[in-house]
C-alpha positions as CSV (number, residue, x, y, z in Angstrom):
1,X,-19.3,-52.8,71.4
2,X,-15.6,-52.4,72.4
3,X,-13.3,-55.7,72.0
4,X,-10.1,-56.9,73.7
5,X,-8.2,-53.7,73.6
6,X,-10.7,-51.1,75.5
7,X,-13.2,-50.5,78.1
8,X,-16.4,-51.3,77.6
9,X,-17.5,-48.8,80.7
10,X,-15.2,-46.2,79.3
11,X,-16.0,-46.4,76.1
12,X,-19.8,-46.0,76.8
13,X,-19.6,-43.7,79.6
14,X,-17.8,-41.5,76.4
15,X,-20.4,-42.0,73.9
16,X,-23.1,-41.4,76.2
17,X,-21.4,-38.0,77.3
18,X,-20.2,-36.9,74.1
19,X,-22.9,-37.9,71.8
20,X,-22.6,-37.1,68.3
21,X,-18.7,-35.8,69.3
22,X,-17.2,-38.9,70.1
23,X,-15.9,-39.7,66.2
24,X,-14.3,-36.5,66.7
25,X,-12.7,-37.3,70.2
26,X,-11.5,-41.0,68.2
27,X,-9.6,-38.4,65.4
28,X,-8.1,-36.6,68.0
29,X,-6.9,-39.1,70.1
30,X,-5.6,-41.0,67.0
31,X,-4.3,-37.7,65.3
32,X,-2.2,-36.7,68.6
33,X,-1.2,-39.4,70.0
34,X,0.0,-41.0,66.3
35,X,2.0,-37.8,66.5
36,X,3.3,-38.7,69.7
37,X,4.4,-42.1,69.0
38,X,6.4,-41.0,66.1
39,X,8.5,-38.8,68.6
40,X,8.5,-41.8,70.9
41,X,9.9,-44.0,68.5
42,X,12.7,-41.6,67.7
43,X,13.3,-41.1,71.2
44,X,13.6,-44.7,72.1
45,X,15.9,-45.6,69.5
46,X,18.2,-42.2,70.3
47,X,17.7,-43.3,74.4
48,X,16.9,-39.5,74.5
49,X,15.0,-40.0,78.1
50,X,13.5,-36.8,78.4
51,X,11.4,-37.2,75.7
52,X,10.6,-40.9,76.5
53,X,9.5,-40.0,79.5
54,X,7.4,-37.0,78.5
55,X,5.8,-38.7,75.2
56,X,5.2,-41.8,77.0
57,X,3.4,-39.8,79.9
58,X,1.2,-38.1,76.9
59,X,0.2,-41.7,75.5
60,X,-0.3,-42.9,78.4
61,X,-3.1,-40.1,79.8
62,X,-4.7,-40.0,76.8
63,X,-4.9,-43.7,76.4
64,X,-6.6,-44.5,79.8
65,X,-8.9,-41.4,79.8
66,X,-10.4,-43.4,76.2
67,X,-10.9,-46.3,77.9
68,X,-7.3,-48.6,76.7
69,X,-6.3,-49.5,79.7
70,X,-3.2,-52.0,78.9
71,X,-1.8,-49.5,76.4
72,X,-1.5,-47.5,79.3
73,X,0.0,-49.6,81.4
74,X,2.9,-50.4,78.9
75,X,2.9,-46.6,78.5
76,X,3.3,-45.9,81.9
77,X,6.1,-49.0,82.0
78,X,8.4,-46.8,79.3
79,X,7.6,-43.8,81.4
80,X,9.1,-45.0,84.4
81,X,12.0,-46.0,82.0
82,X,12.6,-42.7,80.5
83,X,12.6,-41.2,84.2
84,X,15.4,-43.3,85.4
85,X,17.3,-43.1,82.3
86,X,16.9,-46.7,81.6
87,X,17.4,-48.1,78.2
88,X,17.6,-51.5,78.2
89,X,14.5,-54.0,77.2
90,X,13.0,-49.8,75.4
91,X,12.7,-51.2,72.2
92,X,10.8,-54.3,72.9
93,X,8.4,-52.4,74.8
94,X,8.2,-49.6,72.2
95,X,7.0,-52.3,70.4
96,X,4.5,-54.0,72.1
97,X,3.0,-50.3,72.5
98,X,3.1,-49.6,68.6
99,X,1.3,-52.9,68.3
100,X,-1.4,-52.2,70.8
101,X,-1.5,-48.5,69.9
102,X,-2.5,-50.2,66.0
103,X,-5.0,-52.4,68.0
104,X,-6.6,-49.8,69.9
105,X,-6.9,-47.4,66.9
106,X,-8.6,-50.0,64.6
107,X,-11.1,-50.8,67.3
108,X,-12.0,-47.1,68.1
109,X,-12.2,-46.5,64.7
110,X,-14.6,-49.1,63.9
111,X,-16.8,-47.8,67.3
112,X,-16.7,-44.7,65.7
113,X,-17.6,-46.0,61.9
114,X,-20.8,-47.4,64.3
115,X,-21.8,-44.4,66.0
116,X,-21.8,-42.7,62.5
117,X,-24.0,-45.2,61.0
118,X,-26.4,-45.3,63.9
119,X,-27.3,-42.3,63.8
C-alpha cells in the first residue's frame, strides 16, 4: 500500500491496469526521470531556463501520471520558474524535489518489490 509520497488511487488504478507490467512502468519512470533530474540539476545551478523549464515539465508529467502528486507540484513550481527566467529561491526548490524524487522512488520501488512477491 502506497505511503506519504503517492496516491493510493493512482497507484492502484496502475497496478490494476497494468498487471504484471507495473515493476516495469516503476523502472522506467525511475530510469527517465533520474535521467532528467541530473539535467535538471545542471540546469539549475547554470540558471540555463530553457532546460529548467523543459526538464521540470518532464518530471513533473511523469510524476503525477504515477500517482506523486506533491513532487509534481514542486515540479510544476520550477517550471513556472524556468519560464519566466527566474532564478532566485532554484536551488532550494531543486532540492526539496531531489529529496522527494528519493522519497517517491524508494516507495515505488518497494510497491513494486510487492507486486513481484505476490505474484
Amino acid at each position: 500500500m502506497p505511503g506519504r509520497y503517492l496516491d493510493a488511487r493512482v497507484v492502484a488504478e496502475l497496478k490494476e491496469l497494468l498487471g504484471e507490467g507495473f515493476p516495469l512502468l516503476v523502472e522506467r519512470y525511475v530510469g527517465d526521470c533520474g535521467k532528467r533530474m541530473q539535467r535538471l540539476k545542471s540546469a539549475v545551478e547554470t540558471s540555463d531556463f530553457a532546460t529548467i523549464f523543459h526538464e521540470s515539465h518532464g518530471v513533473k508529467g511523469s510524476s503525477k501520471n504515477i500517482g506523486a502528486t506533491r513532487l509534481g507540484v514542486l515540479c510544476a513550481e520550477l517550471e513556472h520558474n524556468g519560464q519566466a527566467e527566474v532564478a532566485a529561491g532554484n536551488e532550494q526548490l531543486f532540492a526539496a524535489i531531489e529529496q522527494e524524487f528519493a522519497d517517491v522512488c524508494c516507495e515505488l520501488e518497494n510497491l513494486s518489490t510487492i507486486s513481484d512477491n505476490s505474484g
